[in-house]
Gaussian input, Z-matrix of N, CA and C with variables (Angstrom, degrees):
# hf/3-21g

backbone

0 1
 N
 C     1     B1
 C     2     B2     1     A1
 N     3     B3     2     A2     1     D1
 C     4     B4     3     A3     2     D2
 C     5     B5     4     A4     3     D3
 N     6     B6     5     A5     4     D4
 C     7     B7     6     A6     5     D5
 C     8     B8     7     A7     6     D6
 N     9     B9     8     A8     7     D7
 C    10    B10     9     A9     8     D8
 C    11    B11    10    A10     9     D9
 N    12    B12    11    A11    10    D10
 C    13    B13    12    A12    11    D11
 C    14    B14    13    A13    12    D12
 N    15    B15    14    A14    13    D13
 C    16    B16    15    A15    14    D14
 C    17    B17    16    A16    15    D15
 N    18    B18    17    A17    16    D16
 C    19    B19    18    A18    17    D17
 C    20    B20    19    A19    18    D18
 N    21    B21    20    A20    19    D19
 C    22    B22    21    A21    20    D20
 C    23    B23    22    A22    21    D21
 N    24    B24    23    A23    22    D22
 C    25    B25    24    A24    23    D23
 C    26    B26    25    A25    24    D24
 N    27    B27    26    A26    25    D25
 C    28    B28    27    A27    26    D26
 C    29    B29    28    A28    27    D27
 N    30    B30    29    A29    28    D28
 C    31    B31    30    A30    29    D29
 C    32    B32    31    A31    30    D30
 N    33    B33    32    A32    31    D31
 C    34    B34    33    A33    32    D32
 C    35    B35    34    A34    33    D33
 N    36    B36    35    A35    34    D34
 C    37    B37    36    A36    35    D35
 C    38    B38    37    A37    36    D36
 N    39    B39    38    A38    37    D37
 C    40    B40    39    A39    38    D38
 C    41    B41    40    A40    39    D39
 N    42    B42    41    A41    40    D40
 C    43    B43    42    A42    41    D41
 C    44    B44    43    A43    42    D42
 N    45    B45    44    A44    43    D43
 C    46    B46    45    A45    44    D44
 C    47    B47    46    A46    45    D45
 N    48    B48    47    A47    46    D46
 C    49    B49    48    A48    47    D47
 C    50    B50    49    A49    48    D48
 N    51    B51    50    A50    49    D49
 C    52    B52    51    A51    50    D50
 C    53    B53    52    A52    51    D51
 N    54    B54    53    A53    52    D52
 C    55    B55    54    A54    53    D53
 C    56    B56    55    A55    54    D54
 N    57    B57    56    A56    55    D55
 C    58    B58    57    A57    56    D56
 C    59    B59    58    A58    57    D57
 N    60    B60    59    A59    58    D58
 C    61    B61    60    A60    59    D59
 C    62    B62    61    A61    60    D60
 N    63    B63    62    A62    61    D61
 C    64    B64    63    A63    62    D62
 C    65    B65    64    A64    63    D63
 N    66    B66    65    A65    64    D64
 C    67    B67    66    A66    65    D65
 C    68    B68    67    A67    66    D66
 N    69    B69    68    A68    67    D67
 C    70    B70    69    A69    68    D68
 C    71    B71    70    A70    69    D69
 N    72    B72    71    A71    70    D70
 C    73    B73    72    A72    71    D71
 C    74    B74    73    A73    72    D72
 N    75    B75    74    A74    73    D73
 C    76    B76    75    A75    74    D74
 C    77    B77    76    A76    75    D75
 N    78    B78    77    A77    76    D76
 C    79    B79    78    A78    77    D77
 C    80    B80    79    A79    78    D78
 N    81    B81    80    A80    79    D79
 C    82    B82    81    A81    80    D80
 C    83    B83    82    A82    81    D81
 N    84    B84    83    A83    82    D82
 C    85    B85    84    A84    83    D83
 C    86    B86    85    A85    84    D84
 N    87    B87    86    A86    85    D85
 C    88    B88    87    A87    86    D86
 C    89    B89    88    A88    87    D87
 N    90    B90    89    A89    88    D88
 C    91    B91    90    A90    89    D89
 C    92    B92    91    A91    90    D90
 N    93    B93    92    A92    91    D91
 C    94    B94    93    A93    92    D92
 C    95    B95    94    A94    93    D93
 N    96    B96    95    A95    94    D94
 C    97    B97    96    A96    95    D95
 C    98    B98    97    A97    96    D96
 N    99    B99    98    A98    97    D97
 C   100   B100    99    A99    98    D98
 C   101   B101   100   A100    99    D99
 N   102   B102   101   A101   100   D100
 C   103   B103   102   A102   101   D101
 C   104   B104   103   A103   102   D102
 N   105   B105   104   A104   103   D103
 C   106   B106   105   A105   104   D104
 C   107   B107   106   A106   105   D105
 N   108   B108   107   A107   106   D106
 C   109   B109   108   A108   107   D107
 C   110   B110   109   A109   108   D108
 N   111   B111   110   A110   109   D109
 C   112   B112   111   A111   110   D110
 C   113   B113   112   A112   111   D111
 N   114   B114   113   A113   112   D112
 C   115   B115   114   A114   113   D113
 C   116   B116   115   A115   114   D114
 N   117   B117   116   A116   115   D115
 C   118   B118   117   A117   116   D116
 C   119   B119   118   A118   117   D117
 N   120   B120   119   A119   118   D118
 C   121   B121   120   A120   119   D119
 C   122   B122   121   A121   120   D120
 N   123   B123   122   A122   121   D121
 C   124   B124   123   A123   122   D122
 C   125   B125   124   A124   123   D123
 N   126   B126   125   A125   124   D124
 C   127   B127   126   A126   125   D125
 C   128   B128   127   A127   126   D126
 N   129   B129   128   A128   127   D127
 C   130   B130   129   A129   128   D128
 C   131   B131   130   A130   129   D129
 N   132   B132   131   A131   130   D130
 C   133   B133   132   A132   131   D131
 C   134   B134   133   A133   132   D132
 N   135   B135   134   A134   133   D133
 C   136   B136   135   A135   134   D134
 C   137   B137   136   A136   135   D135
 N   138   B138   137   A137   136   D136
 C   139   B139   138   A138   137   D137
 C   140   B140   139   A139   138   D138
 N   141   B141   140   A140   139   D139
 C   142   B142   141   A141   140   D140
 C   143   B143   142   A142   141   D141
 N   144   B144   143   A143   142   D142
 C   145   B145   144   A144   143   D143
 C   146   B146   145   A145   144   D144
 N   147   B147   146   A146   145   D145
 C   148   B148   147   A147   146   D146
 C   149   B149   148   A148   147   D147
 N   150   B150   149   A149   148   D148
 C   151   B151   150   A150   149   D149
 C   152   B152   151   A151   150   D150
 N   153   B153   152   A152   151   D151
 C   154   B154   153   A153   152   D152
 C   155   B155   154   A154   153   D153
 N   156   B156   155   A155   154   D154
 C   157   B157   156   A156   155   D155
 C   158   B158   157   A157   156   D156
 N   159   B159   158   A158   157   D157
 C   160   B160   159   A159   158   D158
 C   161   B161   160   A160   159   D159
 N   162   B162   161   A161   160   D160
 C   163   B163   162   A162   161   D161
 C   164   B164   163   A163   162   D162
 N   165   B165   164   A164   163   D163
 C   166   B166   165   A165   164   D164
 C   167   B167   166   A166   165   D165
 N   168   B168   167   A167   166   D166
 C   169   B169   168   A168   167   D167
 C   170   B170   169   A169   168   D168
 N   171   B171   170   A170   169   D169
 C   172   B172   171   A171   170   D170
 C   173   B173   172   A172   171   D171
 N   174   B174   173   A173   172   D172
 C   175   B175   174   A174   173   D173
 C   176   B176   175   A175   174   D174
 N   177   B177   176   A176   175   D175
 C   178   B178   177   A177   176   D176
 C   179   B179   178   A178   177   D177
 N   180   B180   179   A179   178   D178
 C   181   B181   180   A180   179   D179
 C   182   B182   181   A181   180   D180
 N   183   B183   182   A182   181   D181
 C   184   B184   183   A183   182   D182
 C   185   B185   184   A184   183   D183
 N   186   B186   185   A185   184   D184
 C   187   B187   186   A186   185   D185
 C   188   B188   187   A187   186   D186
 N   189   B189   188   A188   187   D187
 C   190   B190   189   A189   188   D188
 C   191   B191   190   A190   189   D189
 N   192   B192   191   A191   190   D190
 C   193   B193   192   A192   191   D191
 C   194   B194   193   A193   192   D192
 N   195   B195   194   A194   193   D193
 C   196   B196   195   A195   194   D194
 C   197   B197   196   A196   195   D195
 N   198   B198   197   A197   196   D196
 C   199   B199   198   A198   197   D197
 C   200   B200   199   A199   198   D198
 N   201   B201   200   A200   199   D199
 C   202   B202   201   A201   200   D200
 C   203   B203   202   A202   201   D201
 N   204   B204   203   A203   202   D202
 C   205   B205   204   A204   203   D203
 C   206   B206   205   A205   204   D204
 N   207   B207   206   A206   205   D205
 C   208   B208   207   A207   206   D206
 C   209   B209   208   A208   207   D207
 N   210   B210   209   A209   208   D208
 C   211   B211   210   A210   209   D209
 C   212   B212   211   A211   210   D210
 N   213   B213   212   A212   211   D211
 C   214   B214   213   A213   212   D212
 C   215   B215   214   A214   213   D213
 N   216   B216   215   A215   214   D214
 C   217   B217   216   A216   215   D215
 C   218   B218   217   A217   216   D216
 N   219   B219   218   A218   217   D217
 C   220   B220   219   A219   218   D218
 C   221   B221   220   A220   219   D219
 N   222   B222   221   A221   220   D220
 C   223   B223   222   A222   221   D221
 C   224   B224   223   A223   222   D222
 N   225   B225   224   A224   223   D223
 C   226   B226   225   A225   224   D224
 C   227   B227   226   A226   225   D225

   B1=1.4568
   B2=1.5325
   B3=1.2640
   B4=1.4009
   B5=1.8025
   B6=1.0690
   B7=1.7262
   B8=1.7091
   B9=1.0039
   B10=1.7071
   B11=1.2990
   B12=1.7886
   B13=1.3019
   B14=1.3313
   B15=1.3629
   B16=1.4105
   B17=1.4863
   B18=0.9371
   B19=1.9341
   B20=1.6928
   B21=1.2568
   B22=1.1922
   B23=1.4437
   B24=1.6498
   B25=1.4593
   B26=2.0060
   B27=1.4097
   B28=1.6909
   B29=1.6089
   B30=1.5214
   B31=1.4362
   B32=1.4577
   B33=1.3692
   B34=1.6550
   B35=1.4659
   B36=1.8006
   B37=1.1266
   B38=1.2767
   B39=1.3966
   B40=1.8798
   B41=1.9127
   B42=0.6872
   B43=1.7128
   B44=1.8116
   B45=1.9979
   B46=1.6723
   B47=1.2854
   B48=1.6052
   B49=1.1579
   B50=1.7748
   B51=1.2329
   B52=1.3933
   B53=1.4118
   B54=1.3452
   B55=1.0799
   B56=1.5553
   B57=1.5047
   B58=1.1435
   B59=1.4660
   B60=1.7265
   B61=1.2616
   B62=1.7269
   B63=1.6626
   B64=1.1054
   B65=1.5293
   B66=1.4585
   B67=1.4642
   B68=2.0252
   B69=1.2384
   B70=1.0538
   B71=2.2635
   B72=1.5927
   B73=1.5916
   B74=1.4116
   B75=1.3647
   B76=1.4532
   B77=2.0263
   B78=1.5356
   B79=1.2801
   B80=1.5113
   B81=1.3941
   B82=1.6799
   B83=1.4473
   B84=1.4094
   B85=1.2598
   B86=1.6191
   B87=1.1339
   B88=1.9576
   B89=2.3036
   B90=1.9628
   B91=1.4454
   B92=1.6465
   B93=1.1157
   B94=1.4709
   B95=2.2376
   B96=1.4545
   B97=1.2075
   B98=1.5299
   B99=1.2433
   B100=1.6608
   B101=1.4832
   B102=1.2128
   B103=1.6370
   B104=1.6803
   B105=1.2965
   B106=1.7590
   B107=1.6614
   B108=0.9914
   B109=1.6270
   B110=1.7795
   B111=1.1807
   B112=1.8245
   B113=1.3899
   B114=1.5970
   B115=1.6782
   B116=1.5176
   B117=1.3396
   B118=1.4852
   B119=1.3063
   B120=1.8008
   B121=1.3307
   B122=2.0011
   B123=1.3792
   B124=1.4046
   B125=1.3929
   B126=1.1426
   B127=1.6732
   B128=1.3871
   B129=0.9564
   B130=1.4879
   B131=1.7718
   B132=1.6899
   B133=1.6190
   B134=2.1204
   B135=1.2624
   B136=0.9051
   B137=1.7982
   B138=1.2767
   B139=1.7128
   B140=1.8677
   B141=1.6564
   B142=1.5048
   B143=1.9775
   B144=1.3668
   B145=1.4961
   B146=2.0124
   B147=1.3623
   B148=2.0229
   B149=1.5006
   B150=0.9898
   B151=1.4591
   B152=1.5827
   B153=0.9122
   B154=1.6958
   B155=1.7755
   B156=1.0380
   B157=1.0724
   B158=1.8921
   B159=0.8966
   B160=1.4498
   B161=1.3090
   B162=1.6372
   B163=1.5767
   B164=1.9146
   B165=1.5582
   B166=2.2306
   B167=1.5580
   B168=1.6375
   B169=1.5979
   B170=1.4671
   B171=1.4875
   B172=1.8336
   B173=1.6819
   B174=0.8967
   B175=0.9956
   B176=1.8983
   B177=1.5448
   B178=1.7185
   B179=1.2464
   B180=1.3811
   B181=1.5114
   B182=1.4754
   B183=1.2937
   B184=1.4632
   B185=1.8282
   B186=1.0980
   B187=1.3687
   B188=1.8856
   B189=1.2647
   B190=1.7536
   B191=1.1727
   B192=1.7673
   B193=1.4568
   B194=1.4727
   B195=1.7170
   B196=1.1180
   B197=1.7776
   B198=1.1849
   B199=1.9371
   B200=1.5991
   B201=1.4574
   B202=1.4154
   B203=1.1510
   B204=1.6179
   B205=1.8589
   B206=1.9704
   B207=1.6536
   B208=1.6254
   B209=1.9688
   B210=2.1368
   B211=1.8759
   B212=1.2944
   B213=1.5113
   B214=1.1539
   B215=1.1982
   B216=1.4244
   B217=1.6510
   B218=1.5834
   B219=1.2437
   B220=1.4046
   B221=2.2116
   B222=1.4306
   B223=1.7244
   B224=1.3822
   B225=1.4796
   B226=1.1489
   B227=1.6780
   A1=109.30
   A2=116.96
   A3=119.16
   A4=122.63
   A5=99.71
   A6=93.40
   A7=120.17
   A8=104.40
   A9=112.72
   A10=91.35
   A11=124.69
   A12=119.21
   A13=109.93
   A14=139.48
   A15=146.17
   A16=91.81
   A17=108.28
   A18=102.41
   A19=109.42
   A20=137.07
   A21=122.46
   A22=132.61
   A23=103.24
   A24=76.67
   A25=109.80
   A26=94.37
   A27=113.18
   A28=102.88
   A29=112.38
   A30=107.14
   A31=118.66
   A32=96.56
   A33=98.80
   A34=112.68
   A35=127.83
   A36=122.29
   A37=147.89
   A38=94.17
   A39=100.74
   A40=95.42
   A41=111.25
   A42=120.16
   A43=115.93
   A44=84.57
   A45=93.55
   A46=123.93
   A47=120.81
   A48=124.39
   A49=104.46
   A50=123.21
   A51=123.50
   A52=104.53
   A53=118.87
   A54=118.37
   A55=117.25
   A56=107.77
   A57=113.02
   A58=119.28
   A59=106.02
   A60=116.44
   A61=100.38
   A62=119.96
   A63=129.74
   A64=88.70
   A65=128.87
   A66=130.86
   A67=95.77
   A68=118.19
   A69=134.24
   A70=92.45
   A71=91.94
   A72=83.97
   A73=131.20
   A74=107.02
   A75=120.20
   A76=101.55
   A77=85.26
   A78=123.44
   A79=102.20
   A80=98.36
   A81=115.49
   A82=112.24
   A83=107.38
   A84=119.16
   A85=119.06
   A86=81.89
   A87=107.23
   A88=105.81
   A89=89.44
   A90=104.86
   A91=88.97
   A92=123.80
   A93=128.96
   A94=108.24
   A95=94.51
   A96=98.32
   A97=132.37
   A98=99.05
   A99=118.86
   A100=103.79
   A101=106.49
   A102=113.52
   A103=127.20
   A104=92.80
   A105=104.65
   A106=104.33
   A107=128.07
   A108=116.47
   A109=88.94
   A110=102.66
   A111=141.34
   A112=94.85
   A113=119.44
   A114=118.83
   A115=92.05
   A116=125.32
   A117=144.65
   A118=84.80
   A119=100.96
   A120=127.15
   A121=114.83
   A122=98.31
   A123=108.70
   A124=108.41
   A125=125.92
   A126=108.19
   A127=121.00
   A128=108.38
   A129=152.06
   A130=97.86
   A131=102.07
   A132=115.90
   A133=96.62
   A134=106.17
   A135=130.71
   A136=120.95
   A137=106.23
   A138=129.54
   A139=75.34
   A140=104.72
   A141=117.49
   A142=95.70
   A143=116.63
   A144=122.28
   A145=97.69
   A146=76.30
   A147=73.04
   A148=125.02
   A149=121.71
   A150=129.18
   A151=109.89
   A152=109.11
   A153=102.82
   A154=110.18
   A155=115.98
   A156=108.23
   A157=97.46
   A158=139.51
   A159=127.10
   A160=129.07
   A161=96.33
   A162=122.40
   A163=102.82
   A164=99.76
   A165=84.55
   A166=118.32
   A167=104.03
   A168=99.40
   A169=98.15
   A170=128.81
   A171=143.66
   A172=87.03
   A173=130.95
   A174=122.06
   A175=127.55
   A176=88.19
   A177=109.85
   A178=108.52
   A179=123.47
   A180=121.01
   A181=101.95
   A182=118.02
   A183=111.48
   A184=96.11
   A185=145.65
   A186=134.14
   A187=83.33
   A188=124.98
   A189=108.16
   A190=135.75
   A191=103.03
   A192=131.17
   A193=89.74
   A194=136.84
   A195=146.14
   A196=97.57
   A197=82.94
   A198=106.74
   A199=112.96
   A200=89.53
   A201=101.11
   A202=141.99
   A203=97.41
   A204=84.19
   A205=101.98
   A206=104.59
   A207=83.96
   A208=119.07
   A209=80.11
   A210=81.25
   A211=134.90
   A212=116.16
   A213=134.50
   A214=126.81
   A215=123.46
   A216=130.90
   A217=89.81
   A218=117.31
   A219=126.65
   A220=105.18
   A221=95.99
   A222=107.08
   A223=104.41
   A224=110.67
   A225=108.05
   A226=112.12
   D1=124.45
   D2=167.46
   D3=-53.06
   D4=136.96
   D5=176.85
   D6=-74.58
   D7=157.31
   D8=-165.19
   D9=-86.29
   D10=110.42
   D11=156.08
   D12=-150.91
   D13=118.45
   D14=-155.19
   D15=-112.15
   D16=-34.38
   D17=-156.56
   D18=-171.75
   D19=174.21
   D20=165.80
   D21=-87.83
   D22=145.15
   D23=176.21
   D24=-98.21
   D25=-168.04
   D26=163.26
   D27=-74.01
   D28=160.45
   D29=161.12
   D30=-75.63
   D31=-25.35
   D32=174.36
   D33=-54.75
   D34=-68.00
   D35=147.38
   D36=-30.95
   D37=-8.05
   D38=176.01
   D39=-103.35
   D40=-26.01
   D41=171.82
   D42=-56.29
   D43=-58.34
   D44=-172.14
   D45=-80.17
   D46=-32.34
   D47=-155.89
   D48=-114.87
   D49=139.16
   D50=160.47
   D51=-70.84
   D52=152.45
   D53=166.66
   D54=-168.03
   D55=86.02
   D56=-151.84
   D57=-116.78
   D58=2.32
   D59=173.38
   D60=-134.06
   D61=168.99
   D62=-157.68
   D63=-82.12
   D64=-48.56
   D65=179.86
   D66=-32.19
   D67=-61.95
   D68=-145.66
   D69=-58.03
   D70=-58.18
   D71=166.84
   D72=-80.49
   D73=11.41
   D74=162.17
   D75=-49.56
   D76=-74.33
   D77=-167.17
   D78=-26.91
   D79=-96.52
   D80=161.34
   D81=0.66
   D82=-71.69
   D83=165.86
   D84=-20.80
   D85=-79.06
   D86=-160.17
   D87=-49.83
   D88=-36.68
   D89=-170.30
   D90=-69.89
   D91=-63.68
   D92=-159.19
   D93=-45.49
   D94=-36.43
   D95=167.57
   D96=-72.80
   D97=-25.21
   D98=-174.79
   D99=-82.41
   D100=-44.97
   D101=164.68
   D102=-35.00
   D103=-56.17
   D104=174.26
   D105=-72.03
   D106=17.53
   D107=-176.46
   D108=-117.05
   D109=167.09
   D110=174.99
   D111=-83.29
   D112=75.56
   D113=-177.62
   D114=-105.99
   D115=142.57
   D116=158.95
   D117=-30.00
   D118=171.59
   D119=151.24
   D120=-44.41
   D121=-71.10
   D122=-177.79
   D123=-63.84
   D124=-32.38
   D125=145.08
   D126=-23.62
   D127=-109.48
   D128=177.49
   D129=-10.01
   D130=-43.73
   D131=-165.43
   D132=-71.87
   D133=-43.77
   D134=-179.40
   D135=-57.72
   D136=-36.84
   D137=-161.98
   D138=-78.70
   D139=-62.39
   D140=-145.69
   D141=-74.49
   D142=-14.90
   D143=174.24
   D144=-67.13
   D145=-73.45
   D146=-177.56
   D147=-47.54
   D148=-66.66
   D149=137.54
   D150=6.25
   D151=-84.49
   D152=-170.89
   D153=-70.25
   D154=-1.09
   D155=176.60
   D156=-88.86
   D157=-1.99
   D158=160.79
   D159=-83.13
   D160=5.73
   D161=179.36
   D162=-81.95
   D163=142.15
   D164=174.35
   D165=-64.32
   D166=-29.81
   D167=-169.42
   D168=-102.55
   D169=75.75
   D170=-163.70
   D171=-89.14
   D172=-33.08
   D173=-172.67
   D174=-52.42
   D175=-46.26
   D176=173.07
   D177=-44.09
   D178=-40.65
   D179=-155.58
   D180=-94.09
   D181=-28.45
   D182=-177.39
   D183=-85.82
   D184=-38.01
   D185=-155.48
   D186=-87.92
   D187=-12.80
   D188=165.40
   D189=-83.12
   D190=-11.38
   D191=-165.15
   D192=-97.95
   D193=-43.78
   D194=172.22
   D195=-40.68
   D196=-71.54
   D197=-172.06
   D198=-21.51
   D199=-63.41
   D200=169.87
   D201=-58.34
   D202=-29.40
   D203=177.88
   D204=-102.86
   D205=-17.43
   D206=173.37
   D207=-45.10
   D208=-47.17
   D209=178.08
   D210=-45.63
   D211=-42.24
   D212=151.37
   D213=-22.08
   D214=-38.74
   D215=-146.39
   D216=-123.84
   D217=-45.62
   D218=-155.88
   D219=-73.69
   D220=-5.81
   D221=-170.89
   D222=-74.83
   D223=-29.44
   D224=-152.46
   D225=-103.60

């Protein structure tokens, strides 16, 4: 199997992110570009949702993103 490498990373990114298939530096890719653009809020919320899912513990960020909007809903 060929190794997954699209481009380089940071060491920081070699720290944070798994990245163990070419999809995975697709990704990276695609976010890093989306980043430099004028994205809405729900952009941006959205860029930084996918994004962390290339993180190992992806899970944290979605059960906080959950968190938040049950709290949200649950006030009223």
């Amino acid at each position: 199997m060929k190794p997954a490498k699209s481009f380089p990373l940071t060491k920081a990114e070699q720290r944070k992110y798994v990245m163990p298939t070419n999809e995975d530096y697709d990704i990276l890719k695609k976010i890093k570009q989306l980043e430099k653009l004028k994205l809405t809020k729900e952009e941006k919320i959205l860029v930084w949702l996918i994004k962390t899912q290339l993180e190992p513990k992806w899970r944290k960020y979605l059960l906080q993103a959950l968190n938040k909007l049950l709290k949200k809903y649950q006030k009223k």
